[in-house]
N, C-alpha and C positions, 0 to 999 in steps of 0.2 A: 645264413640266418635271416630270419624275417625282419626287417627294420624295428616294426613296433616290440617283437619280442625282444631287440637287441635294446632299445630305448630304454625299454622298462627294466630290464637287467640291470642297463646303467644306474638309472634311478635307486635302484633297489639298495646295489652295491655302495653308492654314495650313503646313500641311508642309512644301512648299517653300518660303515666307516664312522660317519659322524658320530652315531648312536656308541658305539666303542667308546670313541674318542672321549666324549663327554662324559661316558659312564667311568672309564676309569680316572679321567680327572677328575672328575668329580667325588669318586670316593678315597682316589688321592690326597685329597684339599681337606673330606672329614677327616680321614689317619691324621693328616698333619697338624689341624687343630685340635687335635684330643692331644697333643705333645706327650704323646707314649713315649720313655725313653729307652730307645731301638738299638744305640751306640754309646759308647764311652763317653763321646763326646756331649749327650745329652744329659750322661749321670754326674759329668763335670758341670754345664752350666749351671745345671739343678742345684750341686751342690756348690758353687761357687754363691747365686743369687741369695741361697737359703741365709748362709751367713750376714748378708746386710740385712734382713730381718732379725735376726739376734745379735748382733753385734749394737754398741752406742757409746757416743761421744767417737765418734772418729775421727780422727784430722789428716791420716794421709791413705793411701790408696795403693798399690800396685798393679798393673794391668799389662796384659803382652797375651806372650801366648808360653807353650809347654818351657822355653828357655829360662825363662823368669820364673815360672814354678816349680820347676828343678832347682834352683840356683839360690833364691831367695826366702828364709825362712820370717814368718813375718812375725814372731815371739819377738827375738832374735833384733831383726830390725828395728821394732818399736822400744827395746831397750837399747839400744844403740842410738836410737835417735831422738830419743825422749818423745815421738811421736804414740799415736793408737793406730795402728800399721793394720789392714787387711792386704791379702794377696788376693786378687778376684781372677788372675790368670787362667787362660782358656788354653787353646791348641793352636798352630798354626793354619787350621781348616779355617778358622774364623779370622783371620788377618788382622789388622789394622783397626779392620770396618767394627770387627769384634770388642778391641780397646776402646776405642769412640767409645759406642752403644754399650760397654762396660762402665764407661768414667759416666754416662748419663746417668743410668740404672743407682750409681754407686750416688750421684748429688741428688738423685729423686729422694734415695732412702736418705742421706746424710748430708744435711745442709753444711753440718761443721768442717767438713772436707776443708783442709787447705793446699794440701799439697800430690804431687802427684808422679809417680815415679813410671815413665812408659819404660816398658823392657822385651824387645822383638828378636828372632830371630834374623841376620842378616837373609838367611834366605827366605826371608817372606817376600821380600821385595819383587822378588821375579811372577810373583803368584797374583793371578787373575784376581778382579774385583773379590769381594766376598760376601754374596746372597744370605747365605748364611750366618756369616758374623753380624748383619745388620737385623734379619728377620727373624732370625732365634733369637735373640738377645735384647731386640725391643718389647718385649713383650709386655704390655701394660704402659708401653711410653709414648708419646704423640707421634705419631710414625711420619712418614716423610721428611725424617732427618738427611736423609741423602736425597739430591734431586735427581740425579742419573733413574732410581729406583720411581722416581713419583711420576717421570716425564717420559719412562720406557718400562708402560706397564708389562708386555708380555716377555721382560726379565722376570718380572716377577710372578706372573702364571704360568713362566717352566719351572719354577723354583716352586712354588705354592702346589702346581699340579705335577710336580715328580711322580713317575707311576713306580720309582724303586720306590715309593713308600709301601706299597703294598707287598713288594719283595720283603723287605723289612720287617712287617707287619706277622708276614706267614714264621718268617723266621722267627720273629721272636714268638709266637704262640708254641714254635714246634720246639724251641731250643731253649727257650725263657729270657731271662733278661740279661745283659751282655757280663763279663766278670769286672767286676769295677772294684780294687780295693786300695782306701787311699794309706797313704805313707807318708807323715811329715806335712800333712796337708795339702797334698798334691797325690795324682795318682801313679801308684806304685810302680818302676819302673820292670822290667823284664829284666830275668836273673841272667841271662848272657849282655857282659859289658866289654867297653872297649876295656875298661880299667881293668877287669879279669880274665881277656884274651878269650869271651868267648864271641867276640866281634872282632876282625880280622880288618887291617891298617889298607887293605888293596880296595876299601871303600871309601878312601876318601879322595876325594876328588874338588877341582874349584867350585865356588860359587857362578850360578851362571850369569852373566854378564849384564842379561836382561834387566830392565827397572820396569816394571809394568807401568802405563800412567797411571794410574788409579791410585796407586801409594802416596805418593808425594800430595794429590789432591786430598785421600782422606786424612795427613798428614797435618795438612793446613785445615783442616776442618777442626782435627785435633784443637791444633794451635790455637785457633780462633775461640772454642770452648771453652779452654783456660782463661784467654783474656778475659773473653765474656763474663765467666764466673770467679776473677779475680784471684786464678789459682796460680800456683809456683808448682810448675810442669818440667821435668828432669826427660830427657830422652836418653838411655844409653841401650848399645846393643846387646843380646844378650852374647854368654860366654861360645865359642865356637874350638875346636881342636885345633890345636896349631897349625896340622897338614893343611888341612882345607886354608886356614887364614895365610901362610905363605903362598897358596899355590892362586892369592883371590886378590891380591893388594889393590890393584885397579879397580877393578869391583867395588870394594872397601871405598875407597878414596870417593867414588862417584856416587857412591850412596850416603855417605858423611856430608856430600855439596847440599843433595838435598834436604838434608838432616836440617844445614846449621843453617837453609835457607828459609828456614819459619821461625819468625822474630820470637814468638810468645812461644817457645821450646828452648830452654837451656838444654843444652848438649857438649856432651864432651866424645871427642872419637875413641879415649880409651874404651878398654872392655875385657873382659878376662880372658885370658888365651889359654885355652887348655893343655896340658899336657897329657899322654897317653894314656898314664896311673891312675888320674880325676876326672874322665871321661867317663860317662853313663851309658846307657843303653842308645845315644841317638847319639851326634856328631855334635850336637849344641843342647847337649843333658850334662850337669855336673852328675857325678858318682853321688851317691847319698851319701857317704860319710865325707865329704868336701864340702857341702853344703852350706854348713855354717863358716866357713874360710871365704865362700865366695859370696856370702850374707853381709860378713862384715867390710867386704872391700864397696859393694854396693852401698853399704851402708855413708861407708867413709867420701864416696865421691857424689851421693846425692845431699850428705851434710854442708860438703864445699861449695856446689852450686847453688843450693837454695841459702846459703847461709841461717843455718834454721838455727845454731848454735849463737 
């Protein structure tokens, strides 16, 4: 091939790479600003956020991810605790990073907030940073809460320029919008459970041993928040099935060190251990008719640390 024609080729081909590249980040980054909601997970934030818009006089909060809105009924809790009790619970997609950027959202809208109930699954801890818990859920708030985010920007222009959005996008034009129906103030779990044998015991397995760092840092960012805003912060895990919890003790134990080792977090290591019967559609879902059993034992153990009584 002639050099000059092999040059230009080059060129060419570069050209149109970049020209791609940019074009679909590019209208990745639109999809992503129009906050279409594409997944579950978005008709949850949506409807999680909308309530501190109608909700007032609040004083306490609940935040985690699906374990806590399983498990926790927040009527329920606010009668039990003579508090004004929201649930703002997400998924476990959103981690940690999600709770922060939830308890922020929750003092922008409600100064009267006093108190604050975190409630996580044990297995989030293993689970990478979370792009998403931070950049869906600040939305409207002073961004660069996390500095990992603000000092490594192109985490966040593969996050911002996702080109599954556009996969998402088509999908939902062809398919419509995802099935979202909530149940109890949480979204409705799937009709096969462990509790009715239509989820099978040969899935359960330990906790993996991993602690991502990321946890324990946005942990203490947590912490530092409470102090800051002069809050009385509860950490308990959320409920898990017992198979897993016998088969995870070490695990358990090393992720309690971190726990108990951020001052402004009262923590207790109990947590409710499931048994087979009260087990939901996921390994750390209470069954929906348990619900209120495991509302009131939360209830009972974040009344003891905060002494709010």
């Amino acid at each position: 091939m002639d050099p000059y024609v092999y040059k230009r080729f080059v060129k060419q081909f570069i050209a149109f790479v970049a020209v791609a590249v940019f074009g679909i980040g590019g209208v990745s980054f639109v999809l992503y600003s129009m906050n279409i909601p594409y997944t579950q997970n978005d008709l949850l934030l949506q409807y999680q956020l909308q309530k501190l818009t109608t909700a007032s006089h609040i004083t306490t909060v609940v935040v985690g991810d699906s374990s806590a809105g399983n498990a926790i009924s927040a009527d329920l809790f606010s009668s039990l605790t003579g508090t004004r009790t929201l649930n703002l619970a997400l998924t476990g997609s959103f981690g940690i990073e999600g709770s922060y950027t939830m308890l922020r959202q929750a003092l922008h809208a409600h100064p009267t907030i006093r108190y604050v109930l975190v409630v996580q699954s044990l297995d989030v801890w293993r689970r990478p940073f979370s792009e998403q818990g931070v950049l869906d859920t600040e939305r409207g708030l002073p961004p660069c809460a996390f500095p990992r985010l603000c000092t490594h920007p192109l985490a966040v222009a593969k996050y911002l320029f996702n080109p599954k959005e556009i996969l998402w996008a088509l999908e939902y034009q062809w398919g419509g919008p995802p099935v979202f129906a909530i149940e109890d103030d949480f979204i409705k779990q799937n009709d096969k459970t462990y509790a009715n044998g239509g989820l099978g015991v040969d899935s359960v397995r330990p906790l993996s041993s991993v602690i991502d760092p990321s946890k324990p840092e946005v942990l203490e960012m947590l912490g530092q928040l409470c102090h800051d805003s002069g809050l009385k912060c509860v950490y308990i895990h959320g409920p898990l099935h017992e198979g897993v919890v016998t088969k995870s003790l070490d695990t358990i134990d090393a992720i309690n060190a971190r726990v108990s080792a951020v001052p402004s977090i009262r923590f207790t290591p109990e947590f409710p251990v499931l048994q087979q019967g009260s087990v939901g559609d996921s390994l750390d879902h209470v069954e929906r008719q348990h619900k209120a059993e495991t509302t009131r034992w939360y209830a009972a153990e974040f009344t003891a640390l905060t002494k709010i009584h």
